[in-house]
DOKOLTI-94780 format. One line per 8 residues: number of its first residue (from 1); for each residue x negated, y, z negated of C-alpha. Coordinates in steps of 0.5 Angstrom, whole numbers. Example, Ala and Ser with C-alpha at 12.3 -4.5 7.8 and 13.67 -1.06 7.14 Angstrom:
2
1> -25/-9/-16 ~ -27/-2/-14 $
//
This chain:
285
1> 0/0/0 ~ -5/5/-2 ~ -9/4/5 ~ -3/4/8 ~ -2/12/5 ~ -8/13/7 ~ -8/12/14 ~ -3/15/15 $
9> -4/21/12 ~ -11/21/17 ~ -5/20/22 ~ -2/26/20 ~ -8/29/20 ~ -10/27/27 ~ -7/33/31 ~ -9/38/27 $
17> -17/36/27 ~ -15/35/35 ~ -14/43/35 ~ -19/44/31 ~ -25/41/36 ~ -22/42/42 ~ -22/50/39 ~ -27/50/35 $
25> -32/45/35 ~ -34/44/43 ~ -34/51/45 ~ -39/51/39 ~ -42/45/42 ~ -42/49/49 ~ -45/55/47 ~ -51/53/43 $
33> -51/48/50 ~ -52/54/54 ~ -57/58/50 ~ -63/52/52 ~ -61/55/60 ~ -62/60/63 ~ -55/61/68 ~ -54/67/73 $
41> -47/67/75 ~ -47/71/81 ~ -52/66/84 ~ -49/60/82 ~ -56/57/78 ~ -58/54/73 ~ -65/52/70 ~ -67/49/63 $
49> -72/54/60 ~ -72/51/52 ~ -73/56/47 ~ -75/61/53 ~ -68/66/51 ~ -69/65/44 ~ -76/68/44 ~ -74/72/48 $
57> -69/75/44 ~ -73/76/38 ~ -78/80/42 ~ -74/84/44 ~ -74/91/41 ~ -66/92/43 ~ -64/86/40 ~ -68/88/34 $
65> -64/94/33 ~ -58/91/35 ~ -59/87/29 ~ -61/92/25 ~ -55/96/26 ~ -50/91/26 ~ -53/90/18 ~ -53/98/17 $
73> -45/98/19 ~ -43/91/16 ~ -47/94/9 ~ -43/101/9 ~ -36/100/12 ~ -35/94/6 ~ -37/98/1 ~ -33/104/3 $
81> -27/100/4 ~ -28/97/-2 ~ -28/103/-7 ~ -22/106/-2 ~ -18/101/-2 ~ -21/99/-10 ~ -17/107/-11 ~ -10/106/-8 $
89> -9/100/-11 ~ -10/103/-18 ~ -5/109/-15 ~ 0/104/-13 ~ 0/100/-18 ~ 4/106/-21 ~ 11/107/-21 ~ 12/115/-18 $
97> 15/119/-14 ~ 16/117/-7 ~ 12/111/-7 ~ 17/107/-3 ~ 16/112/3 ~ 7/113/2 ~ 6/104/1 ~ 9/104/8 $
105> 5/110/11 ~ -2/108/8 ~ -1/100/11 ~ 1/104/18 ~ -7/104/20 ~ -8/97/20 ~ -2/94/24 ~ -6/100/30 $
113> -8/97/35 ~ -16/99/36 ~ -17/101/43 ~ -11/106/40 ~ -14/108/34 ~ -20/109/38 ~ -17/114/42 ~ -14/118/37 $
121> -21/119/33 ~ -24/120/40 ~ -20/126/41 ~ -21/128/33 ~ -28/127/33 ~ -29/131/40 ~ -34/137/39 ~ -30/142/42 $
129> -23/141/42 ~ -23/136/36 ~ -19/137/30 ~ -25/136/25 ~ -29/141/28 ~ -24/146/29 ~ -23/144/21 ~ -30/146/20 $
137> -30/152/25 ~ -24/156/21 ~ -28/154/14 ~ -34/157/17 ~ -39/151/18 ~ -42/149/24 ~ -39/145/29 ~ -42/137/29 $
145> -43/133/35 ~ -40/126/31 ~ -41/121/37 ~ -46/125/40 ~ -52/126/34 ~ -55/119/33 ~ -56/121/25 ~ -48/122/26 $
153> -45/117/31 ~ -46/111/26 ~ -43/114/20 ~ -37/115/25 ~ -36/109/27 ~ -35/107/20 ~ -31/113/18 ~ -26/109/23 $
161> -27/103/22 ~ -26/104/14 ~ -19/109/16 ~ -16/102/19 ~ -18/97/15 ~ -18/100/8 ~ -10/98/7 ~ -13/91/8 $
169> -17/91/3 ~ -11/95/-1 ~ -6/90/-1 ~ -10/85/-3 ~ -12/88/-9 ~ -6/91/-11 ~ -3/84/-10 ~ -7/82/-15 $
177> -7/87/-19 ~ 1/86/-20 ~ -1/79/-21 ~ -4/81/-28 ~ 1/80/-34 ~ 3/85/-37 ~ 4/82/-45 ~ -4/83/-43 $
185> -4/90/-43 ~ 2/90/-48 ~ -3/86/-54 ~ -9/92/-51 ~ -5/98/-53 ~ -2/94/-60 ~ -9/93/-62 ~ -11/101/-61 $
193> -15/99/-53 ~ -18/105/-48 ~ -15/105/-43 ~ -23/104/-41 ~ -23/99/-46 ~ -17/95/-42 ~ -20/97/-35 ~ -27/94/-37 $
201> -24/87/-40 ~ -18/85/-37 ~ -16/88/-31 ~ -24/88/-27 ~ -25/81/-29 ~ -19/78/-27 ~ -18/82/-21 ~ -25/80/-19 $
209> -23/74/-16 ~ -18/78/-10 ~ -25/82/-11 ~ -30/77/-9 ~ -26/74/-3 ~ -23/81/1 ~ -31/83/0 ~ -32/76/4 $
217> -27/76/9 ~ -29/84/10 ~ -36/82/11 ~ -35/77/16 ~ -30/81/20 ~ -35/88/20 ~ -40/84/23 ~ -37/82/29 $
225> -36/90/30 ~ -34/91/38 ~ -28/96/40 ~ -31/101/35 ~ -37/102/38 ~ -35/100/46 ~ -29/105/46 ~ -33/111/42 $
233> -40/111/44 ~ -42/105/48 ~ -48/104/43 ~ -52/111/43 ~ -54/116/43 ~ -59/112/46 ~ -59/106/42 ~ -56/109/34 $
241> -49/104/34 ~ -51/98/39 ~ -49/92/35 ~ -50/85/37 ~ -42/84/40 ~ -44/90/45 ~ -50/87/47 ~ -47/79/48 $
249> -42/83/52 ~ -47/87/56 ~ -51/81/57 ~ -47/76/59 ~ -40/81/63 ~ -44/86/65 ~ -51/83/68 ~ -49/76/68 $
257> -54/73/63 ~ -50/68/60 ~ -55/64/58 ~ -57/70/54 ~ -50/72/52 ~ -49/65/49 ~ -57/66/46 ~ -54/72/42 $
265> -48/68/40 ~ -51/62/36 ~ -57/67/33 ~ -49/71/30 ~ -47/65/27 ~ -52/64/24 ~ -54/71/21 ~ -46/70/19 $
273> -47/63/16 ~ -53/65/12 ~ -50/71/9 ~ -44/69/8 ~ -47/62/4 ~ -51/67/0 ~ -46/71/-2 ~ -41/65/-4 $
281> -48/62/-8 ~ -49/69/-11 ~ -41/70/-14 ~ -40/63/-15 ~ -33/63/-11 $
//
């Protein structure tokens, strides 16, 4: 009898382990095929060249920088989005006036699409005509060439990507803020606590755990950064906001490199895999 459980629950496992290979593990298999060949699409050729694309990317000062900035981004936006979204959730756990209609409004940004919210910051962030230079200009500061000035572009893509994701981040936590008893607030305010005091031992640590997995899942998703860079600045001035997903992209769609394009792949996966074993090493998740 327990055999035969077992088998079928292996049975009604077996669809959903299909799915998951034909999605997931051959195009992994596929890609990391691809990156020991050098393949021109256009000229319909094929060559094995070994660990040739591999060295050749890591001696590459583009890739490098590509790297670097992808770091850069993925350290400053899950911060920022973090504390951003760490704050509303404080604000919001509180009943006041008029939250019925601000929830909703401070949701709005996630469910934009990013080619849209791209253009709208394109135009707000433009050097003459943009609402935040003009903001500037009528306080008496100088305007700013926010995508056009490497030591800006950068903290304007962050900017952006923060406004849009933050709510994410936002929900989780005051989901998991709501899920905190309230005897517990109750017991502390009885025996004389701060609200320090009740911050610091009952609503930190038992809201790390939501803390711990939306720093994760921000983590991994600002790493594959894309949109942002493409729309806003394509990767300059010169080379400021290129990241690794813009330079697969150009690589392989636009110069036709997919032996390169599916080198950058499987070097991605593994800077994700190892920052992400490191960061759940670390927290203990």
């Amino acid at each position: 009898m327990r055999r035969r459980e077992k088998y079928l629950s292996l049975f009604f496992l077996l669809p959903s382990l299909l799915i998951y290979a034909l999605l997931i593990i051959y195009p992994l298999y596929e890609t990391f095929h691809l990156s020991f060949y050098k393949f021109r699409y256009i000229e319909r050729k094929i060559e094995f060249v070994g660990l040739r694309n591999y060295e050749k990317l890591l001696s590459y000062e583009l890739f490098q920088k590509a790297i670097i900035n992808t770091l850069v981004f993925d350290f400053m936006a899950t911060s920022l989005q973090l504390l951003t979204g760490f704050a509303l959730a404080l604000i919001f756990s509180r009943s006041f006036k008029f939250r019925s209609i601000f929830l909703p409004l401070a949701i709005l940004p996630m469910v934009m699409p990013a080619a849209v919210v791209c253009s709208i910051w394109k135009l707000m962030f433009d050097y003459r005509f943009g609402i935040l230079n003009n903001i500037l200009a009528s306080v008496g500061l100088p305007r700013l060439e926010w995508l056009t000035d490497p030591r800006l572009a950068m903290i304007s893509m962050v900017i952006v990507d923060t406004w849009q994701y933050t709510p994410f981040v936002f929900l989780v936590l005051l989901a998991g803020l709501q899920s905190i008893p309230r005897e517990l607030y109750e017991a502390a305010m009885v025996d004389g606590a701060s609200r320090f005091d009740i911050f610091k031992n009952i609503t930190l640590p038992l809201l790390m755990p939501h803390i711990k997995i939306v720093v994760l899942l921000r983590i991994i998703d600002t790493f594959k950064i894309f949109t942002k860079p493409a729309l806003l600045t394509g990767g300059g001035p010169g080379d400021a906001t290129e990241t690794l997903t813009l330079f697969f992209y150009k690589e392989a769609f636009r110069f036709f490199e997919l032996g390169i394009g599916a080198t950058v792949s499987v070097i991605m996966t593994i800077i994700v895999g190892i920052l992400s074993l490191i960061y759940i090493k670390r927290v203990r998740l």
